[in-house]
C-alpha positions as CSV (number, residue, x, y, z in Angstrom):
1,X,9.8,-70.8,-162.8
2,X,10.1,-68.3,-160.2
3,X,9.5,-64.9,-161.6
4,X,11.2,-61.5,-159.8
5,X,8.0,-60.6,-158.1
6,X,7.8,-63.1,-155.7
7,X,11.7,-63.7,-154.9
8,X,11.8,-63.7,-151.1
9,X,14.6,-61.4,-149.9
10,X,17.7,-63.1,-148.5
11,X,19.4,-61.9,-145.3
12,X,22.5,-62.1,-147.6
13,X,21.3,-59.0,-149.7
14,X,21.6,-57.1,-146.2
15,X,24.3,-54.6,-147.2
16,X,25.5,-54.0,-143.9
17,X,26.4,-57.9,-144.2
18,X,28.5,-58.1,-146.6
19,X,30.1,-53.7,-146.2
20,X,31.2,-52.8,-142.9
21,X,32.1,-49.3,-144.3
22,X,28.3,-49.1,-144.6
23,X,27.3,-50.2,-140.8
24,X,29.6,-47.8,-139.9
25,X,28.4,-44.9,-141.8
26,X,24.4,-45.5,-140.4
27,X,24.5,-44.7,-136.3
28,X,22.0,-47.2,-134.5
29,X,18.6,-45.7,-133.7
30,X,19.4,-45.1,-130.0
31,X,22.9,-43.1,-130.6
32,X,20.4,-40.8,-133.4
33,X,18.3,-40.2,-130.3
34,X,20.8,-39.8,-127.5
35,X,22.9,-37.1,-130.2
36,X,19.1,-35.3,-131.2
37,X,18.5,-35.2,-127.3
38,X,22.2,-33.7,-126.6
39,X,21.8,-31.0,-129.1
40,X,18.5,-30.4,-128.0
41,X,20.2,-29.9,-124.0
42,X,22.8,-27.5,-125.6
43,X,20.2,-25.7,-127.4
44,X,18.5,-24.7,-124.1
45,X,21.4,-23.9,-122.3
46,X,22.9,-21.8,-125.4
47,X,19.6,-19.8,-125.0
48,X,19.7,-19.6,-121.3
49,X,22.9,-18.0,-121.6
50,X,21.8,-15.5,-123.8
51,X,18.9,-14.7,-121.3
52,X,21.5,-14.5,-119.0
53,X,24.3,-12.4,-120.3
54,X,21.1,-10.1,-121.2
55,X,19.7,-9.6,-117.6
56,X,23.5,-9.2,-116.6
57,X,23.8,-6.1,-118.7
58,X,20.2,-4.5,-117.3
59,X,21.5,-5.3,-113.8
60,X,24.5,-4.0,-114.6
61,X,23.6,-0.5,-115.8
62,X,20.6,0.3,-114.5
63,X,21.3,2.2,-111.5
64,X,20.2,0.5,-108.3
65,X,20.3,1.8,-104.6
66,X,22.4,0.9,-102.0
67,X,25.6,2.3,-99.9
68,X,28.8,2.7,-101.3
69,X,30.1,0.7,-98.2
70,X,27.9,-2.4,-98.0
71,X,26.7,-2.0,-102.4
72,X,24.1,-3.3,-103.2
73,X,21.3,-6.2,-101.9
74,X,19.8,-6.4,-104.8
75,X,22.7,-7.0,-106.8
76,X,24.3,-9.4,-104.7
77,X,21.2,-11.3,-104.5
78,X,21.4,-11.3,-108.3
79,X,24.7,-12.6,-108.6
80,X,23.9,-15.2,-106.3
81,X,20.8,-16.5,-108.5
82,X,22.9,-16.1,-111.9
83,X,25.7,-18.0,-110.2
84,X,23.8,-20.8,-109.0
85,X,22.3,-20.9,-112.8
86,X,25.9,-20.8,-114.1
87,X,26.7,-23.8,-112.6
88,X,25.0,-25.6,-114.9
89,X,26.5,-24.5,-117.6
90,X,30.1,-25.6,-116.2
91,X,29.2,-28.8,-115.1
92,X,27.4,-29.8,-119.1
93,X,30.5,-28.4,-120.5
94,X,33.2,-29.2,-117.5
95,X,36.1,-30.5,-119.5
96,X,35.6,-27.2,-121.7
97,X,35.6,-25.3,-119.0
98,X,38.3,-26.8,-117.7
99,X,40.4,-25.7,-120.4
100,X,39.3,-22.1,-120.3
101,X,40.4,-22.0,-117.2
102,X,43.8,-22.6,-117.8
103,X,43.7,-19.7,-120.8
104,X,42.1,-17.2,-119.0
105,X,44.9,-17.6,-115.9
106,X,46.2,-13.9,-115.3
107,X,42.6,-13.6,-114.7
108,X,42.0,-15.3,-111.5
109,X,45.5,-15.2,-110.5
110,X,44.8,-11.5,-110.4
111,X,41.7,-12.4,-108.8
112,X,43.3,-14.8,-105.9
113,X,45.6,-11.5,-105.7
114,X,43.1,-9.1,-104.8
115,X,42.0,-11.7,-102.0
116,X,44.7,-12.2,-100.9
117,X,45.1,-8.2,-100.1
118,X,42.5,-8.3,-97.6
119,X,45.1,-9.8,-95.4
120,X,46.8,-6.5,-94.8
121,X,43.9,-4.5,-95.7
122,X,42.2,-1.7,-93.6
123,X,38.6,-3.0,-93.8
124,X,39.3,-7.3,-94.7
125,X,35.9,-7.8,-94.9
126,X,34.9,-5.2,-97.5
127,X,38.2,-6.2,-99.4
128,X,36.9,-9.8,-99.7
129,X,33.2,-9.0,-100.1
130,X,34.1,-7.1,-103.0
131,X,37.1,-9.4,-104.2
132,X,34.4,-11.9,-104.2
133,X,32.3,-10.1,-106.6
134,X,34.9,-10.2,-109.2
135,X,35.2,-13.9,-108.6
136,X,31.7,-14.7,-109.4
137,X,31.8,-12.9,-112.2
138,X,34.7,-14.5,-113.8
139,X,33.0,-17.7,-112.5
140,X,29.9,-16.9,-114.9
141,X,31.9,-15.6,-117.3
142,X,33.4,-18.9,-117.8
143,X,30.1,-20.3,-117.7
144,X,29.1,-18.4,-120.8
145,X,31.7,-18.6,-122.7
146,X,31.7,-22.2,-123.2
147,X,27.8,-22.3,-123.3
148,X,27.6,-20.1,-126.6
149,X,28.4,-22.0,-129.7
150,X,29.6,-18.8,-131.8
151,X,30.5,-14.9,-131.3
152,X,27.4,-13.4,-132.1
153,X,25.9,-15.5,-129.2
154,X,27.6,-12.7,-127.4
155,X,26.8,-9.9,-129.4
156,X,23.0,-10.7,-129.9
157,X,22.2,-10.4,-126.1
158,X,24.4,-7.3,-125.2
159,X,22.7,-5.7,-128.3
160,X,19.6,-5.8,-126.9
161,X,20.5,-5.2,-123.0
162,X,22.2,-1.6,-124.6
163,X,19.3,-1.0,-126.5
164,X,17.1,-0.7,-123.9
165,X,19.2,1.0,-121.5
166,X,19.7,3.5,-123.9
167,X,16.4,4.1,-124.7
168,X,15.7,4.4,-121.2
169,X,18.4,7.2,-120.8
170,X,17.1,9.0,-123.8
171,X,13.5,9.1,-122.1
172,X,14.9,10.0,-118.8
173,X,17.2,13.0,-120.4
174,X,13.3,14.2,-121.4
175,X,11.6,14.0,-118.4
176,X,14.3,14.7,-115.6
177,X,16.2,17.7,-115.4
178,X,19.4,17.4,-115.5
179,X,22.1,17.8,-111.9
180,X,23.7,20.4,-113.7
181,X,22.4,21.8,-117.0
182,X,26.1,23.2,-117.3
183,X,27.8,20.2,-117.5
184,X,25.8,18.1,-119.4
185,X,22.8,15.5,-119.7
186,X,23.4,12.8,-117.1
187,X,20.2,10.6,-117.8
188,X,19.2,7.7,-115.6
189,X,22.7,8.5,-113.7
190,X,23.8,10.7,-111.4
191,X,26.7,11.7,-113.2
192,X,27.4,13.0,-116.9
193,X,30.3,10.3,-117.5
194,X,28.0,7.7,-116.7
195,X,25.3,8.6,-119.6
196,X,28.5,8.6,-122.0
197,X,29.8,5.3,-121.4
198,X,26.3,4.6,-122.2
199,X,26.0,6.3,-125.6
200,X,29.7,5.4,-126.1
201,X,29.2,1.2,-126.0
202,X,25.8,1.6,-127.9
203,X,27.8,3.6,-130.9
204,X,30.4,0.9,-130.9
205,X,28.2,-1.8,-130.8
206,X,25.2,-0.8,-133.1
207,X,27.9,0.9,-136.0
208,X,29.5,-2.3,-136.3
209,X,26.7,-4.3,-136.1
210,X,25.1,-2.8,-138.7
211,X,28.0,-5.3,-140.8
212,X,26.1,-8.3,-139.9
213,X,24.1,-10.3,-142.2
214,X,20.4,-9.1,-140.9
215,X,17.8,-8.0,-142.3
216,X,17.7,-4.7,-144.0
217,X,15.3,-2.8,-141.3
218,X,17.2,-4.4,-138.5
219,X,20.5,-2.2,-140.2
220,X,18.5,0.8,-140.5
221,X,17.6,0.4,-137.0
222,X,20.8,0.0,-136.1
223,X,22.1,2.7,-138.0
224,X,19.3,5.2,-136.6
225,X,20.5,4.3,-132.6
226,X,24.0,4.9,-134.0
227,X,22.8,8.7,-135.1
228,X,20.7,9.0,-131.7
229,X,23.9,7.4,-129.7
230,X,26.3,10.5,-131.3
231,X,23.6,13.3,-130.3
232,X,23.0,11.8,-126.8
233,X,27.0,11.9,-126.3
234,X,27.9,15.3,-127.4
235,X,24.7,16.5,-125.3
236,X,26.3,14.5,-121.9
237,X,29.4,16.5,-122.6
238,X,31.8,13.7,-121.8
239,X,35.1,14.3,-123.5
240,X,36.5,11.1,-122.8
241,X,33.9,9.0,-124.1
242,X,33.4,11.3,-127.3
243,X,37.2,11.5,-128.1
244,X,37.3,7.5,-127.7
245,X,33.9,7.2,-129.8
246,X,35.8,9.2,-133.2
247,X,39.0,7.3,-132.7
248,X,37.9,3.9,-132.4
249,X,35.0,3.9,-135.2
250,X,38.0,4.7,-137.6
251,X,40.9,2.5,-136.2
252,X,39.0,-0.9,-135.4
253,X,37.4,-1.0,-139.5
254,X,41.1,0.0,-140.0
255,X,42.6,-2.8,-137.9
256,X,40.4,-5.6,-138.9
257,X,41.2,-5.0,-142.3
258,X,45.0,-5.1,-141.8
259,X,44.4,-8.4,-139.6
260,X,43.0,-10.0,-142.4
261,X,45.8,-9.2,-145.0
262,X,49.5,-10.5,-144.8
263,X,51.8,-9.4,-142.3
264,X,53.6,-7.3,-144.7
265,X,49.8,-4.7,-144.9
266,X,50.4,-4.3,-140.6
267,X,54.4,-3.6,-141.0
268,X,53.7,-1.0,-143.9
269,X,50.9,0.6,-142.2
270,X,53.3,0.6,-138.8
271,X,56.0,2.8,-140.5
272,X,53.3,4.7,-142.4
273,X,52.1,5.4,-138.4
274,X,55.6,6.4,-137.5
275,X,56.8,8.8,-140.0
276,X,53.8,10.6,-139.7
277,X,54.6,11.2,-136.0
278,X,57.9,12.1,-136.6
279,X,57.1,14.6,-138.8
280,X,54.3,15.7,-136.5
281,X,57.1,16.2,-133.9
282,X,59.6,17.9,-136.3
283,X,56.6,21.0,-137.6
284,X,55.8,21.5,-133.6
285,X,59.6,21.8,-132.9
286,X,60.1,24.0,-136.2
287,X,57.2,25.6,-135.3
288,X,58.8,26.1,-131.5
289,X,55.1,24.8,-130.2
290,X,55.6,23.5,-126.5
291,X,54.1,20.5,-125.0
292,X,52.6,22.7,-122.8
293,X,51.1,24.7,-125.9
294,X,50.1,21.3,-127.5
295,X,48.6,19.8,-124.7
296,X,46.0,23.2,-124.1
297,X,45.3,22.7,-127.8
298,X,44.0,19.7,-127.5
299,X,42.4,19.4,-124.0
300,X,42.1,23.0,-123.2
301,X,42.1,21.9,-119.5
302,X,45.6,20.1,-118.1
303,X,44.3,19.6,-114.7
304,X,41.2,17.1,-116.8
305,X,38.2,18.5,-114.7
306,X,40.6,19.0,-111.4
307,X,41.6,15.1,-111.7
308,X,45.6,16.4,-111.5
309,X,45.2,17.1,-108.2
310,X,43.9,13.8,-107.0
311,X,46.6,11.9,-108.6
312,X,49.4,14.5,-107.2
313,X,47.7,13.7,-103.5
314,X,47.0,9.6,-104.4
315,X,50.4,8.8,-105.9
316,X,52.2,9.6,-102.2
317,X,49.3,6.9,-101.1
318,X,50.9,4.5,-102.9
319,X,54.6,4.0,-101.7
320,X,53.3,3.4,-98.2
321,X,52.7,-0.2,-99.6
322,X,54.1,0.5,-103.7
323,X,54.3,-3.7,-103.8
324,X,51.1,-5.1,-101.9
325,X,48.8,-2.3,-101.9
326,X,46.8,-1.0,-99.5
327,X,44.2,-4.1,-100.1
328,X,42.2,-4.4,-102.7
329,X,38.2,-2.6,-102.3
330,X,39.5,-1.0,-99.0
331,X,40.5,2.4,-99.5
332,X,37.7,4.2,-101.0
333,X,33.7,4.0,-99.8
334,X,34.4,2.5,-96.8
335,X,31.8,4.3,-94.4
336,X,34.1,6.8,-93.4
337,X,33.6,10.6,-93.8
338,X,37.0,11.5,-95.0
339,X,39.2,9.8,-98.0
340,X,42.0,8.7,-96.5
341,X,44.8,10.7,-97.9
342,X,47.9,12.9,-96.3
343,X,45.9,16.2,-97.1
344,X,43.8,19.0,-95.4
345,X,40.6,18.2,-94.3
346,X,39.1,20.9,-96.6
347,X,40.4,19.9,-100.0
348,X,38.1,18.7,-102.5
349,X,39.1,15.2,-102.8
350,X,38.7,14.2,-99.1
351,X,35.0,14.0,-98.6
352,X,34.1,10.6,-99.2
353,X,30.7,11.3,-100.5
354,X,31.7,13.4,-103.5
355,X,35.3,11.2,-104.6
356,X,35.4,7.4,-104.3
357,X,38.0,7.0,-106.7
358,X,40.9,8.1,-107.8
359,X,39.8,9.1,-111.4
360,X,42.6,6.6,-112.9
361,X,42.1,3.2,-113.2
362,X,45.8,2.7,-113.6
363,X,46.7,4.7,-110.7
364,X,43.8,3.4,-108.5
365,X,44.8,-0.5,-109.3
366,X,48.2,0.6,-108.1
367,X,47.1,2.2,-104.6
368,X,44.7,-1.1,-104.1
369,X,46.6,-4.1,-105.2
370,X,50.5,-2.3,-105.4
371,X,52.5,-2.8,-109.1
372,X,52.1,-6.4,-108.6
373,X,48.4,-5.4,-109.4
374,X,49.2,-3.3,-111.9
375,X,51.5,-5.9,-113.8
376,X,48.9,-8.3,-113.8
377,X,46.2,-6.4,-115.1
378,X,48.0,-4.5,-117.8
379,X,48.7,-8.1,-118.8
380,X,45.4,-9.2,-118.7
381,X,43.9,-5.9,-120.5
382,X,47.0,-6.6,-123.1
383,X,46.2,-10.5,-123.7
384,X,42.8,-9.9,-124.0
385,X,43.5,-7.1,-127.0
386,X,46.0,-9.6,-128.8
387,X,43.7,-12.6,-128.6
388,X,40.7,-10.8,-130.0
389,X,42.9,-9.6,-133.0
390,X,43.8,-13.1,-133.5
391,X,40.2,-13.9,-133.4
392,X,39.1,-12.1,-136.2
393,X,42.0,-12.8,-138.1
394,X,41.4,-16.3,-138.3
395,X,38.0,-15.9,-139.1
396,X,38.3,-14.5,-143.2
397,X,35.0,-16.6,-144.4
398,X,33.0,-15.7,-140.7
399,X,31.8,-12.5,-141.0
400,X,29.2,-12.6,-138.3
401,X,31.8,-13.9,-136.0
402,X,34.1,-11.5,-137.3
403,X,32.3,-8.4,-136.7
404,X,30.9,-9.9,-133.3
405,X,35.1,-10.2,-132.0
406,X,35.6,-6.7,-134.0
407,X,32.9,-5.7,-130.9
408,X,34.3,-6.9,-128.4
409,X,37.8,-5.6,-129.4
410,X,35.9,-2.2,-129.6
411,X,34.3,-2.0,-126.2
412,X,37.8,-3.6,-124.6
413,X,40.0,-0.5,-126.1
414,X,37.1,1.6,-125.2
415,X,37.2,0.7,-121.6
416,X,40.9,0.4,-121.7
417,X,41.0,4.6,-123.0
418,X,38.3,5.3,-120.3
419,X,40.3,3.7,-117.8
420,X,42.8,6.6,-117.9
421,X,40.3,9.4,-116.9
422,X,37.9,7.1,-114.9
423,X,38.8,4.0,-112.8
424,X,36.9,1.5,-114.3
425,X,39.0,-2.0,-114.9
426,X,38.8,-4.0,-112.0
427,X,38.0,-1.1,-109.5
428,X,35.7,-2.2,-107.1
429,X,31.7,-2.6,-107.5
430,X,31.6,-1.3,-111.2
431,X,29.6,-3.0,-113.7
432,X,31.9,-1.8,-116.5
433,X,34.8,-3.5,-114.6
434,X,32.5,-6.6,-114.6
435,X,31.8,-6.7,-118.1
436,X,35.0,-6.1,-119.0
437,X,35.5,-9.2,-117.6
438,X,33.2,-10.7,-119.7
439,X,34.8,-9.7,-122.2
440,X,38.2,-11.0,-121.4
441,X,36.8,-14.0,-121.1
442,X,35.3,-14.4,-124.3
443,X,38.8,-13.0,-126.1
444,X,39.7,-16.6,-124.9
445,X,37.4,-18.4,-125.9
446,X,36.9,-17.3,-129.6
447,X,41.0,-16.7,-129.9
448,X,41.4,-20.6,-130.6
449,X,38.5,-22.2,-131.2
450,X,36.4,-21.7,-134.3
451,X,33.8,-24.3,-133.8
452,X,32.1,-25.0,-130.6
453,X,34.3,-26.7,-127.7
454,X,32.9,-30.2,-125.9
């Protein structure tokens, strides 16, 4: 009698003989090593995005030299090289690229507009040189956005970039003396404004990343550059980036909070918004307080640092060409000694060397790239706000990918405020233009998809 011990298996006690459900449920050998080997592929490219968007952020804030006219060698040498690694990127993930391509269209139909503006422009080959620069931007912008995998991929690598920047700016605020003690600490930069966009994005980034789930003495440290980024901004004396610093670290907490309740919380907290300004407006009229009056109140100077007077000369600029433009990246640093505007030779304004923009990103996108310009960007800038609220608002159970969209929403407003003192959005050869870009980009990205797109 054969015993159990030496019953010799049957090929019919195979259970993937007899149960499909289980050869279905067990991947062959080779399809476990061709999946371990694509994950392992999307793993390094994940990481060399990171390393990317990082060295993106030095080279775009570390001041480099170069004429305004012709920029920069070294950073169009470096675009070049992070282009060419970009590629990759696009090509693994082609299909979602393709996708983002068709979201993020206002973006490079703006783009193709500003291009297409050198036609008529003054100087065609600085208009495209630095229409291209914008292109190859947006072009690794899309390369990064479907390379990361989730939010914080962002956030992680601009953390650090700002970090170190910052730093940087604190130690040269110690060491160099600054242009004009009177008007502020101007750090690594030449100007005041551009130490407080500095201290402005490292507040917004480090306060709300201190919400992340990290280790305790990576929030304290976060929480101790918050402090250092609030001293270094009221000693650069910028007023627009410290006005735009108080508002938006109480209105984007307040936001996101609304975004995650029912609609009902937003449409309260709308008329809530309203009545109070009526009745703002009521007590000034009772109180027979002008604008005039209100306006000195709260800015002290009208003219904002003299910039009054360049729009009054720039806005007659613009309905020589109010449609077209005058070409986008053509009007101001061009070479030339004298801005030029319809105005004496002696104001202010009109040497070249000291004003290279008009001080109003709104108005300066007008004069380059006429209200067809202007219509496009205020929808991109517009979109890109609407699909990062929807971003954290799906995203109840995420916080890290939350408070990473909650970032970007931060740093878009904040450039979106600056842009009314500063021209910043898409003005020619500026890194905060280019990261706002970036940004844009990634609103896209994260405003739909929740898991990682193939």
């Amino acid at each position: 009698m054969r015993t159990s011990s030496n019953l010799i298996p049957s090929r019919n006690l195979e259970p993937t003989r007899f149960y499909a459900s289980f050869r279905e449920t067990v991947p062959p050998a080779h399809a476990v090593r061709a999946r371990y080997r694509l994950i392992t592929q999307r793993n390094i490219i994940r990481a060399a995005a990171r390393l990317l968007l990082f060295l993106l952020v030095l080279v775009f804030f570390i001041p480099t030299s170069g004429s305004a006219a012709d920029g920069s060698a070294f950073i169009r040498t470096a675009f070049l090289a992070f282009l060419a690694i970009s590629m990759l990127g696009i090509i693994q993930h082609l299909g979602a690229s393709v996708k983002l391509f068709f979201r993020t269209w206002p973006v490079w139909v703006l783009l193709l507009w500003f291009l297409l503006t050198s036609h008529w422009a003054s100087y065609p080959d600085i208009s495209i040189r630095r229409s291209i620069a914008y292109i190859t931007i947006y072009l690794i912008a899309v390369s990064l956005a479907v390379s990361f995998e989730h939010p914080v991929d962002f956030q992680r690598p601009l953390y650090l970039g700002l970090v170190l920047i910052f730093l940087a700016n604190i130690v040269a605020a110690q060491i160099i003396p600054p242009n004009d003690a009177k008007l502020g600490v101007n750090g690594l930069y030449a100007q005041k404004n551009g130490a407080g966009v500095i201290a402005l994005y490292v507040i917004m980034v480090m306060t709300f990343s201190i919400a992340l789930r990290r280790p305790l003495i990576t929030k304290l440290f976060s929480a101790g550059l918050v402090i250092l980024g609030w001293t270094f901004l009221i000693s650069t004396q910028a007023k627009t980036s410290y006005a735009t610093a108080v508002c938006l670290s109480f209105m984007i907490p307040v936001i996101s909070y609304l975004l995650l309740k029912p609609k009902v919380y937003m449409l309260f907290a709308a008329a809530v918004c309203a009545l109070l300004f009526g009745v703002t407006v009521l007590v000034f009229q009772l109180m027979n307080v002008t604008l005039e009056e209100l306006g000195k109140a709260i800015f002290v100077d009208l003219t904002f640092t003299n910039r009054t007077y360049i729009w009054n000369a720039i806005i007659p600029e613009i309905w020589h060409h109010p449609w077209t433009g005058a070409g986008f990246g053509s009007f101001w640093a061009t070479g030339r000694l004298l801005n030029p505007i319809n105005a004496r030779p002696d104001e202010f304004f009109m040497d070249a060397k000291l004003i290279n923009e008009a001080h109003n990103g709104y108005i300066d996108i007008t004069l380059q790239a006429g209200f067809i310009g202007l219509v496009l960007a205020l929808l991109v800038m517009a979109r890109a706000t609407w699909q990062l609220c929807r971003a954290i608002s799906i995203r109840p159970d995420d916080c890290d990918g939350r408070v990473s969209c909650m970032i970007m929403l931060a740093l878009g407003l904040a450039i979106e405020i600056a842009n009314l003192t500063e021209s910043q959005v898409f003005q020619y050869s500026n890194p905060v233009g280019y990261l706002f870009v970036l940004i844009v980009v990634q609103a896209e990205r994260w405003r739909l998809e929740r898991t990682p797109i193939i």
